[in-house]
VMD Tcl script that builds the backbone (N, CA, C; Angstrom):
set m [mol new atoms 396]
animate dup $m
set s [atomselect $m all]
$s set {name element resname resid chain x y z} {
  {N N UNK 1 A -66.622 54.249 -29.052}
  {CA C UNK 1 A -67.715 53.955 -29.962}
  {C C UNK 1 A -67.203 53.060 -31.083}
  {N N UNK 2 A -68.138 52.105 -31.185}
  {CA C UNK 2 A -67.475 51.106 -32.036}
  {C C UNK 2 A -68.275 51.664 -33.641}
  {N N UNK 3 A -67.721 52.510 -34.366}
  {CA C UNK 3 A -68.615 52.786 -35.518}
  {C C UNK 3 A -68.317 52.676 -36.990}
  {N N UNK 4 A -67.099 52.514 -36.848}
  {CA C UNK 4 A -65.744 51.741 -37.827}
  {C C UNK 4 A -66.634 50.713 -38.830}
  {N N UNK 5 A -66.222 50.654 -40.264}
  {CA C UNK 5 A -66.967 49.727 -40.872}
  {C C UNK 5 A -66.800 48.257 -40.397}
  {N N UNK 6 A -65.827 48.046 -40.119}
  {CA C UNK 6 A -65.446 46.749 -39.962}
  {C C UNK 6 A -65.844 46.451 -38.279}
  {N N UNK 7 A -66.824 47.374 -37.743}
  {CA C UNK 7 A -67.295 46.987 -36.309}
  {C C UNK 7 A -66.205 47.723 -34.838}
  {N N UNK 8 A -64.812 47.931 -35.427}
  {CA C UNK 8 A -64.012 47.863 -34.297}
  {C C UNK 8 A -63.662 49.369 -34.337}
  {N N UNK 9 A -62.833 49.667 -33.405}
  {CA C UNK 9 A -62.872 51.180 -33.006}
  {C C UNK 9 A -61.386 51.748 -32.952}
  {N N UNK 10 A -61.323 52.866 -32.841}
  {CA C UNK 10 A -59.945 53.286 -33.484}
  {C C UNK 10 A -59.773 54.786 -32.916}
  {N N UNK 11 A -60.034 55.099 -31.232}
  {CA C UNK 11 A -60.230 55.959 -31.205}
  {C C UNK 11 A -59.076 56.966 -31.207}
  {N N UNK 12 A -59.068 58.024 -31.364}
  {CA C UNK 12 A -57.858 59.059 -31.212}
  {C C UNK 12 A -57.599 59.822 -29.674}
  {N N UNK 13 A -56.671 59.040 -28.744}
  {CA C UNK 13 A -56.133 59.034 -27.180}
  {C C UNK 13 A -56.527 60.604 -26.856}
  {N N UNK 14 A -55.619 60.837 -28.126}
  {CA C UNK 14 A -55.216 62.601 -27.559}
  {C C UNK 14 A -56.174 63.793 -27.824}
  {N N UNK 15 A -56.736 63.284 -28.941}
  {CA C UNK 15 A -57.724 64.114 -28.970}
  {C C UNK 15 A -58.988 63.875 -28.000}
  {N N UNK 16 A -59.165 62.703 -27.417}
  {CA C UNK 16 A -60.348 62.271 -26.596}
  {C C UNK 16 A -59.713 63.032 -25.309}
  {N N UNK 17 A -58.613 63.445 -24.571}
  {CA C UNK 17 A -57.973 63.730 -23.625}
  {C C UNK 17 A -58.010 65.204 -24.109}
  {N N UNK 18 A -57.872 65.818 -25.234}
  {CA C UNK 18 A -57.681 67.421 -25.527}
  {C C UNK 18 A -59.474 67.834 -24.743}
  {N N UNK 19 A -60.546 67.004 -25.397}
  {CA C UNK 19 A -61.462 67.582 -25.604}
  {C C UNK 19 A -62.653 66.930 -24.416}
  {N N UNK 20 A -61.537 66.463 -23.592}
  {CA C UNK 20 A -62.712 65.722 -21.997}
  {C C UNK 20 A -63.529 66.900 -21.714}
  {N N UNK 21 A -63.341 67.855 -21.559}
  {CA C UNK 21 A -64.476 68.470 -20.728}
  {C C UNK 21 A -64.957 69.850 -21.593}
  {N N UNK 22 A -65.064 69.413 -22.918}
  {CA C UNK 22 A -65.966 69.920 -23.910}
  {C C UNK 22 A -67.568 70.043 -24.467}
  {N N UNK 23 A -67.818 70.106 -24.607}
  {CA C UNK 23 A -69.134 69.623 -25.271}
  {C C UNK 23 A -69.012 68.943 -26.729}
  {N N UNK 24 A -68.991 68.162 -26.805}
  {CA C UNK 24 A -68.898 66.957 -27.739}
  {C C UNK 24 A -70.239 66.606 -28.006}
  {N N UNK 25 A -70.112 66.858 -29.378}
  {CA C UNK 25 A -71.071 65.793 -30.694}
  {C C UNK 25 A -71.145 64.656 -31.333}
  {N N UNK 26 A -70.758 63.525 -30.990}
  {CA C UNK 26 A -70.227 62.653 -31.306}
  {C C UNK 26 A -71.693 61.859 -32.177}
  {N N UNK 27 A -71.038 61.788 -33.768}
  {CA C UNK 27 A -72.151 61.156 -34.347}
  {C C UNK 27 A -71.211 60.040 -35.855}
  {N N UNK 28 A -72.013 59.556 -36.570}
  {CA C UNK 28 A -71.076 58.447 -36.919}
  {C C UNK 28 A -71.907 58.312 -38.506}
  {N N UNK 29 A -71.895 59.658 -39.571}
  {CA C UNK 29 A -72.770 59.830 -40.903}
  {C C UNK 29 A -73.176 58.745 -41.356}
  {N N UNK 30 A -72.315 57.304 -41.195}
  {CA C UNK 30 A -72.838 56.190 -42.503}
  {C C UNK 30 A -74.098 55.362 -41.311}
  {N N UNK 31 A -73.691 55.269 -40.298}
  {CA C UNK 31 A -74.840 54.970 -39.388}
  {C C UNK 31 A -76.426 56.324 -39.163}
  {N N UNK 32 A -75.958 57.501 -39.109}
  {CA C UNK 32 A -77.339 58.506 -39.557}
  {C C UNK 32 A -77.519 57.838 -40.702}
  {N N UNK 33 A -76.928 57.556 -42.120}
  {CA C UNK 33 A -77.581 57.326 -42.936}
  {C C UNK 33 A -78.409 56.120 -43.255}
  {N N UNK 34 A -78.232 55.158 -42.573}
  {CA C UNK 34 A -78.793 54.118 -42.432}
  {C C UNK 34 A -77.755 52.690 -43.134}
  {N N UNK 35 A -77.035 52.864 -42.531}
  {CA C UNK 35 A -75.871 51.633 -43.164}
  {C C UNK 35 A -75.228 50.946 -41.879}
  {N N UNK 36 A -75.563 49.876 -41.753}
  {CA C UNK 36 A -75.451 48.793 -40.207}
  {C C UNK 36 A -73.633 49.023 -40.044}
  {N N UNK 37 A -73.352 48.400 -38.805}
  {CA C UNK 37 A -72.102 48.327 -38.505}
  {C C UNK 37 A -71.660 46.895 -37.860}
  {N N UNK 38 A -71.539 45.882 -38.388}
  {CA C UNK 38 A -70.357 46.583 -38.949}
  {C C UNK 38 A -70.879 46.473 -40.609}
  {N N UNK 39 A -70.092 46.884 -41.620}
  {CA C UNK 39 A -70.518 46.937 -42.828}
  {C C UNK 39 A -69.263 46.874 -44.488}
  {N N UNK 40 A -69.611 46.357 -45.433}
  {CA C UNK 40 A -68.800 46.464 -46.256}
  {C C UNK 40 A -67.635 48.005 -46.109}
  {N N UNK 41 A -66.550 47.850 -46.691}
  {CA C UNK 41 A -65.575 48.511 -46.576}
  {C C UNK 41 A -66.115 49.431 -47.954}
  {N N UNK 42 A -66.298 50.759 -48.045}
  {CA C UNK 42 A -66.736 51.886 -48.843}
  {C C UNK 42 A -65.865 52.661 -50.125}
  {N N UNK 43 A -66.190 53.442 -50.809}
  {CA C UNK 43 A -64.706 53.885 -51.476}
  {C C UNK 43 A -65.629 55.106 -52.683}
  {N N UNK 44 A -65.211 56.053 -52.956}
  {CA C UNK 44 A -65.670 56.832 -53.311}
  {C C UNK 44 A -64.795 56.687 -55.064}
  {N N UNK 45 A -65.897 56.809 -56.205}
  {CA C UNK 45 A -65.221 56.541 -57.178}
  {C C UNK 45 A -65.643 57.404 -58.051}
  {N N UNK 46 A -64.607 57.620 -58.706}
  {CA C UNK 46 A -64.576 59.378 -60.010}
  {C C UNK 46 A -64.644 60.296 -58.940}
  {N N UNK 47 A -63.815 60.526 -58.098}
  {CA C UNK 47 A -63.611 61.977 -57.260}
  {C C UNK 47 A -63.337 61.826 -55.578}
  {N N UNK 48 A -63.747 62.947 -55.656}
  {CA C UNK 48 A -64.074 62.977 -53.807}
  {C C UNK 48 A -65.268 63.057 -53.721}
  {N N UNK 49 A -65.557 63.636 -51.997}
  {CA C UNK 49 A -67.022 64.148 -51.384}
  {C C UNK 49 A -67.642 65.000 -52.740}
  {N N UNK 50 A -67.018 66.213 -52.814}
  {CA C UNK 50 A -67.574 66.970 -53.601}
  {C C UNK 50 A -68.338 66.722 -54.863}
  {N N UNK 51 A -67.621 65.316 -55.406}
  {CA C UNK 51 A -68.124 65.480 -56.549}
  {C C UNK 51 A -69.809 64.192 -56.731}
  {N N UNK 52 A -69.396 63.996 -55.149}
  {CA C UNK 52 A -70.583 62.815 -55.140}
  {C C UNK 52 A -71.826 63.812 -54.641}
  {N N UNK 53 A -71.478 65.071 -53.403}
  {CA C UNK 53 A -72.664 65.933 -53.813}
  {C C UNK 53 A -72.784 66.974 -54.489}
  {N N UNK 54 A -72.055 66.775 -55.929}
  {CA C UNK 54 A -72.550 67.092 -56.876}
  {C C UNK 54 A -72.852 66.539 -58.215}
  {N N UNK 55 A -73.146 65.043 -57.921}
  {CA C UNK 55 A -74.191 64.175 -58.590}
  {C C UNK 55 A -73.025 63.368 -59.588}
  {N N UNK 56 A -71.412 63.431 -59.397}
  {CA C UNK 56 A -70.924 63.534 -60.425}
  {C C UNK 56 A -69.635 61.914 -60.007}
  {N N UNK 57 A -70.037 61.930 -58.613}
  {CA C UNK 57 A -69.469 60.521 -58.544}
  {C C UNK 57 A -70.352 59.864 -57.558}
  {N N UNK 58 A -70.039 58.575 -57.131}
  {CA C UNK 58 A -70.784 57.941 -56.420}
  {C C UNK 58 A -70.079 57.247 -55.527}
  {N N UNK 59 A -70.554 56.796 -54.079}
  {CA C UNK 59 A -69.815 55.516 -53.667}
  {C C UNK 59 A -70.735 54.466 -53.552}
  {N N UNK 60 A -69.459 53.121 -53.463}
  {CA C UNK 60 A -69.336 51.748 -53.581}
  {C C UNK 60 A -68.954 51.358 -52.680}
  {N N UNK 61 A -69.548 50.781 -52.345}
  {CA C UNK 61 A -68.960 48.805 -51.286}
  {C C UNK 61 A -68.053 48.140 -51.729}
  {N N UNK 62 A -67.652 47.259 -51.432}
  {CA C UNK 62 A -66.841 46.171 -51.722}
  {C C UNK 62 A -67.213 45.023 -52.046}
  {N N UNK 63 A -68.778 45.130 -51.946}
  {CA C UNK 63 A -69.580 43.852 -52.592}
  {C C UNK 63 A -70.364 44.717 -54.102}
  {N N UNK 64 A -70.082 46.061 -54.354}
  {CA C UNK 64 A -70.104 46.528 -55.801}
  {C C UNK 64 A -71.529 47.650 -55.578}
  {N N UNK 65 A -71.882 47.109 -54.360}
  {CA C UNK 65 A -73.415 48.070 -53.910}
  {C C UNK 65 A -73.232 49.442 -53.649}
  {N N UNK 66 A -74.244 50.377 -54.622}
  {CA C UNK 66 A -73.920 51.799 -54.786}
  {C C UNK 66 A -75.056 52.077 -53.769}
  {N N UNK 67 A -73.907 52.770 -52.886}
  {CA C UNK 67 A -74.140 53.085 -51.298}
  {C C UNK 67 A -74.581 54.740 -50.989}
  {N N UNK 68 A -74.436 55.062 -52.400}
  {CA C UNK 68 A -73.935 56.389 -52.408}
  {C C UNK 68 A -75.409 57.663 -51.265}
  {N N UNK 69 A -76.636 56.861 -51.764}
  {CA C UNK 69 A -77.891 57.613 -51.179}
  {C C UNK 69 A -77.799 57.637 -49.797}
  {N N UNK 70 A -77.031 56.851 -49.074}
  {CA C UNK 70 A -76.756 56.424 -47.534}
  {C C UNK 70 A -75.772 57.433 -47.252}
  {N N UNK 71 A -75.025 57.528 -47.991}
  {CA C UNK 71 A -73.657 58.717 -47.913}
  {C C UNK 71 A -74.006 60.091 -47.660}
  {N N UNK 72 A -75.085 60.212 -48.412}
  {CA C UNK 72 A -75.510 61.973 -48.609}
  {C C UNK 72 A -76.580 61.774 -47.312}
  {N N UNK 73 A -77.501 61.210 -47.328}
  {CA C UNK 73 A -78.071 61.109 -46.311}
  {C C UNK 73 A -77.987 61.507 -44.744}
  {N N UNK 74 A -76.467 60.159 -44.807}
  {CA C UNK 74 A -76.167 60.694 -43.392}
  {C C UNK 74 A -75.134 62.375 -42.973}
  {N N UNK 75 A -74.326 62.608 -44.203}
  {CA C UNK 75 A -73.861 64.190 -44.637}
  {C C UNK 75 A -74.968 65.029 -44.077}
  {N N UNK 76 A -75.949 64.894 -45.014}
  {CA C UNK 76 A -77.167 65.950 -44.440}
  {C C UNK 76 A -78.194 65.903 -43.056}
  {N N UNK 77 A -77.766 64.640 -42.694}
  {CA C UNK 77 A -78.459 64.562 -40.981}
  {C C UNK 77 A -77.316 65.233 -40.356}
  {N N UNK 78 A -75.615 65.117 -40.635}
  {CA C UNK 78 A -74.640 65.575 -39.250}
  {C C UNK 78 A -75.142 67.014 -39.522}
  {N N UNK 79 A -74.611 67.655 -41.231}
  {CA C UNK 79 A -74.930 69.421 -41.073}
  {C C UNK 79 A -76.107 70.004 -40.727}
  {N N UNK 80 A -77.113 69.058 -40.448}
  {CA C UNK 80 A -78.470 68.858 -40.041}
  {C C UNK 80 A -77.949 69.313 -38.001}
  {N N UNK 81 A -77.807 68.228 -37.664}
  {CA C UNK 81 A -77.368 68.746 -36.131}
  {C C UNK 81 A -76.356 69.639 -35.883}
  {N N UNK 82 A -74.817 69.754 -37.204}
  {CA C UNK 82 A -74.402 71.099 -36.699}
  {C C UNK 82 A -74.885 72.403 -36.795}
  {N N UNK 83 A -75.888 72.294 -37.639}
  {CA C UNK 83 A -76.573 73.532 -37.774}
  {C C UNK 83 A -77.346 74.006 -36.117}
  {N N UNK 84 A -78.106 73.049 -36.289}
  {CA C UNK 84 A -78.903 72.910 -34.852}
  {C C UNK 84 A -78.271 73.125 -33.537}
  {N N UNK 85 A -76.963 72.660 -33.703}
  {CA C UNK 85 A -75.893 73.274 -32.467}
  {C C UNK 85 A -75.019 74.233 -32.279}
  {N N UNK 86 A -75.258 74.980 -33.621}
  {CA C UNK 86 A -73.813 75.419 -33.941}
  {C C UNK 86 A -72.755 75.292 -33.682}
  {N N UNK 87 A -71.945 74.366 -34.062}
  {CA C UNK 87 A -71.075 73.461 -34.688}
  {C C UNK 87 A -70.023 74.239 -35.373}
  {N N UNK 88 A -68.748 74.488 -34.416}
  {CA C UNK 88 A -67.234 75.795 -35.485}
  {C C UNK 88 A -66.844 74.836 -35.730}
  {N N UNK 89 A -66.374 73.434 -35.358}
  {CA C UNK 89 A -65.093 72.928 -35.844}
  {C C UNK 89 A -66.107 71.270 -35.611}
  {N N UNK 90 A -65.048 70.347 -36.738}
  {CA C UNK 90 A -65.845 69.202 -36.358}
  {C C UNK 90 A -64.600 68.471 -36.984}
  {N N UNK 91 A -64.272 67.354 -35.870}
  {CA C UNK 91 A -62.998 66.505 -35.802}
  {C C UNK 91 A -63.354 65.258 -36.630}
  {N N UNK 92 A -63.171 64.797 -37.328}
  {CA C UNK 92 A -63.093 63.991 -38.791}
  {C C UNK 92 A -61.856 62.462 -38.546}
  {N N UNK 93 A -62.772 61.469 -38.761}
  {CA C UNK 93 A -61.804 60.425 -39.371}
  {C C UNK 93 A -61.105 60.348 -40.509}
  {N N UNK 94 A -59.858 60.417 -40.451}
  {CA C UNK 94 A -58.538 60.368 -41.422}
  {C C UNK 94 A -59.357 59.362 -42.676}
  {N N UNK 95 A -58.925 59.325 -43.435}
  {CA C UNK 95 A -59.328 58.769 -44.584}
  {C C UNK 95 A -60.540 58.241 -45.426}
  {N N UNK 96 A -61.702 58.474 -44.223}
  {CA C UNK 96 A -63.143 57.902 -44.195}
  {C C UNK 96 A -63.391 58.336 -45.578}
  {N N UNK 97 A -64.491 57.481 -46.895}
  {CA C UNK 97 A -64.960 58.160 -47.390}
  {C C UNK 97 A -66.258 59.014 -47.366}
  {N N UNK 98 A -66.233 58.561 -46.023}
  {CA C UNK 98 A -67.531 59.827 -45.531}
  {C C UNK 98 A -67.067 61.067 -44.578}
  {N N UNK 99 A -65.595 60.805 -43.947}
  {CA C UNK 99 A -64.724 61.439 -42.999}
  {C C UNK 99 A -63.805 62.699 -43.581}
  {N N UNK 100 A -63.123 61.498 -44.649}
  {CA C UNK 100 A -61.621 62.290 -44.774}
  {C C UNK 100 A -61.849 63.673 -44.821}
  {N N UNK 101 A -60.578 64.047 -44.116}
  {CA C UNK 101 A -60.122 65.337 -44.398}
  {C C UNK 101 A -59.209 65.462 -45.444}
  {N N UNK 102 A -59.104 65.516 -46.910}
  {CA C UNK 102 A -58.205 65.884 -47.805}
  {C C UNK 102 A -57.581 64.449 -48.361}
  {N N UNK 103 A -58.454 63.589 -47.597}
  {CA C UNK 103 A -57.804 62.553 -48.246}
  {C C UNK 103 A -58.751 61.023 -48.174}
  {N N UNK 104 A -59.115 60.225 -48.772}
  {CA C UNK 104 A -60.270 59.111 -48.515}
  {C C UNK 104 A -59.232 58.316 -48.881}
  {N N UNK 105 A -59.909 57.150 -48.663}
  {CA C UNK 105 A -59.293 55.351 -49.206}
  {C C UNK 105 A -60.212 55.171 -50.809}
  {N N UNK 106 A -59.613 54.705 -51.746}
  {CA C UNK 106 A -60.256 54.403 -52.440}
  {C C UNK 106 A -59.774 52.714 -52.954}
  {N N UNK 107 A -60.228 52.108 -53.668}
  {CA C UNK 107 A -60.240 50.746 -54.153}
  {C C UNK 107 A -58.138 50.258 -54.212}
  {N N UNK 108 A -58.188 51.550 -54.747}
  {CA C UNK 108 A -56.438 51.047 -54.549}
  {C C UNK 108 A -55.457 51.492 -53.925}
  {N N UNK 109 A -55.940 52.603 -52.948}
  {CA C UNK 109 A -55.031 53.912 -52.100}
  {C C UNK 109 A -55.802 54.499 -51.577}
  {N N UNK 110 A -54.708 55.668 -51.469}
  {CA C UNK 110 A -55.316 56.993 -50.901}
  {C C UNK 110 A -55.803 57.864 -52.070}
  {N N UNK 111 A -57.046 58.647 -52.097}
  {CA C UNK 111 A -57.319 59.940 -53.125}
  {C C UNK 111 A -57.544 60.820 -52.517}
  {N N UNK 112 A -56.887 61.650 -52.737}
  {CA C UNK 112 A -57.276 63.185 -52.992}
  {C C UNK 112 A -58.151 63.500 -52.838}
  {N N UNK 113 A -58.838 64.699 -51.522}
  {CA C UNK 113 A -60.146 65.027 -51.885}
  {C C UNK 113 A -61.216 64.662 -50.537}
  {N N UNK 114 A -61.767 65.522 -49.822}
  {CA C UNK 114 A -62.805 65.187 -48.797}
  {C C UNK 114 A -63.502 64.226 -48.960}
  {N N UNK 115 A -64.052 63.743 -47.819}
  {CA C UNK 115 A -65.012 62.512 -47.633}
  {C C UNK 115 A -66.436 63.553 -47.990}
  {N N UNK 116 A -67.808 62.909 -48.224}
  {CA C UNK 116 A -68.983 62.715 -48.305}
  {C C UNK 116 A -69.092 64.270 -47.544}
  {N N UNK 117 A -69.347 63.435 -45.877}
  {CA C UNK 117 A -69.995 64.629 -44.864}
  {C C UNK 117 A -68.631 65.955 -44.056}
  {N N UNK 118 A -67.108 65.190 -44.638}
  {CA C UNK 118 A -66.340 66.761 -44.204}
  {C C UNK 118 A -66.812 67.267 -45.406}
  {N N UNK 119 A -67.142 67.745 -46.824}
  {CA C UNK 119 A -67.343 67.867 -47.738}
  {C C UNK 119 A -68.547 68.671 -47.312}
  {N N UNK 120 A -69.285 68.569 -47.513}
  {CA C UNK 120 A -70.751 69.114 -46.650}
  {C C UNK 120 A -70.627 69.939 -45.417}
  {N N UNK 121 A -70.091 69.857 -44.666}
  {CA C UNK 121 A -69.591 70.533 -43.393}
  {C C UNK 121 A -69.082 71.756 -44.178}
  {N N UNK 122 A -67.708 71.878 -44.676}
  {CA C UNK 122 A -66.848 72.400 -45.218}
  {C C UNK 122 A -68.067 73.721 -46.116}
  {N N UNK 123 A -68.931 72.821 -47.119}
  {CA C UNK 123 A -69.688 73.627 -47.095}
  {C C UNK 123 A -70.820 74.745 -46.331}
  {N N UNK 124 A -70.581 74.306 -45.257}
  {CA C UNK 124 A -72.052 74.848 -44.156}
  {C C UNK 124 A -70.810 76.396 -43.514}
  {N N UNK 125 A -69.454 75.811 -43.865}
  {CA C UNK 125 A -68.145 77.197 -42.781}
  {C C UNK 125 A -67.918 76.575 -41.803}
  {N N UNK 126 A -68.178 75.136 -41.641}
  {CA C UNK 126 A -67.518 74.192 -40.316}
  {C C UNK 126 A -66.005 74.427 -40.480}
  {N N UNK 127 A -65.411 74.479 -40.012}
  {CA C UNK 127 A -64.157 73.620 -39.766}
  {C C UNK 127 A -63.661 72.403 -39.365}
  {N N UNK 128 A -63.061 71.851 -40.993}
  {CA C UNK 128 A -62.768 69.916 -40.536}
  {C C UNK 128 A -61.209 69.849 -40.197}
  {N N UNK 129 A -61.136 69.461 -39.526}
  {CA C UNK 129 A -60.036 68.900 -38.618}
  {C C UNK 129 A -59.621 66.957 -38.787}
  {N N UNK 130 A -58.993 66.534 -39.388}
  {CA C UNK 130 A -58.431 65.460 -39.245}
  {C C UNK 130 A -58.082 64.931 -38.091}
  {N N UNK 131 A -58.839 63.650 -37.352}
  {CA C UNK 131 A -58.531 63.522 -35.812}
  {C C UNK 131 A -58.289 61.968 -36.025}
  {N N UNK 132 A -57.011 61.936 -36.934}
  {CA C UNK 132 A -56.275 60.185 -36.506}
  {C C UNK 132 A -57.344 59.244 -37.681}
}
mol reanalyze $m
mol bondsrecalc $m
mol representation Tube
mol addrep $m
């Protein structure tokens, strides 16, 4: 799945090989939320996930566009279908600021701190898992 901001794909071998004959959810939050692909590069600023759903940071583009309503959006459509499926564990892109597990990209690094929708998950008793 090509769902990567920048259009191209990055999938994780081993985990696609752990989990072949699983039942897989495969969904892609900044696309539920309505943000094209490929798309400006994202970045979560004054915090992590948490503090954007709790009104207290926001994210940004790279063209300065506060993206942030697209962020929560698509957060609340995935815990939206894990609810609907019940959903124990949910495998997460490394650094996403809608992904990370414990860690996002921000404007100059790495920060500290869940993405958007592990953030939301995390809240619902999912389990996020970092998958590459």
């Amino acid at each position: 799945m090509r769902t990567r901001y920048d259009g191209d794909a990055c999938p994780a071998d081993a985990l696609i090989a752990k989990l072949r004959n699983a039942c897989v959810l495969p969904v892609c939050p900044e696309q539920l939320g309505g943000l094209p692909t490929p798309r400006p590069a994202s970045f979560i600023t004054d915090g992590g996930g948490k503090d954007v759903l709790d009104g207290k940071a926001r994210v940004v583009n790279a063209k300065g566009e506060n993206v942030t309503k697209q962020y929560v959006r698509g957060a609340k459509e995935v815990a939206r279908l894990a609810q609907m499926w019940n959903v124990k564990t949910a495998y997460l892109k490394s650094n996403s600021p809608s992904c990370g597990c414990g860690t996002t990209r921000g404007p100059t690094g790495k920060v500290s701190g869940n993405g958007v929708c592990a953030e939301m998950l995390e809240r619902l008793g999912v389990k996020v898992i970092a998958a590459g």
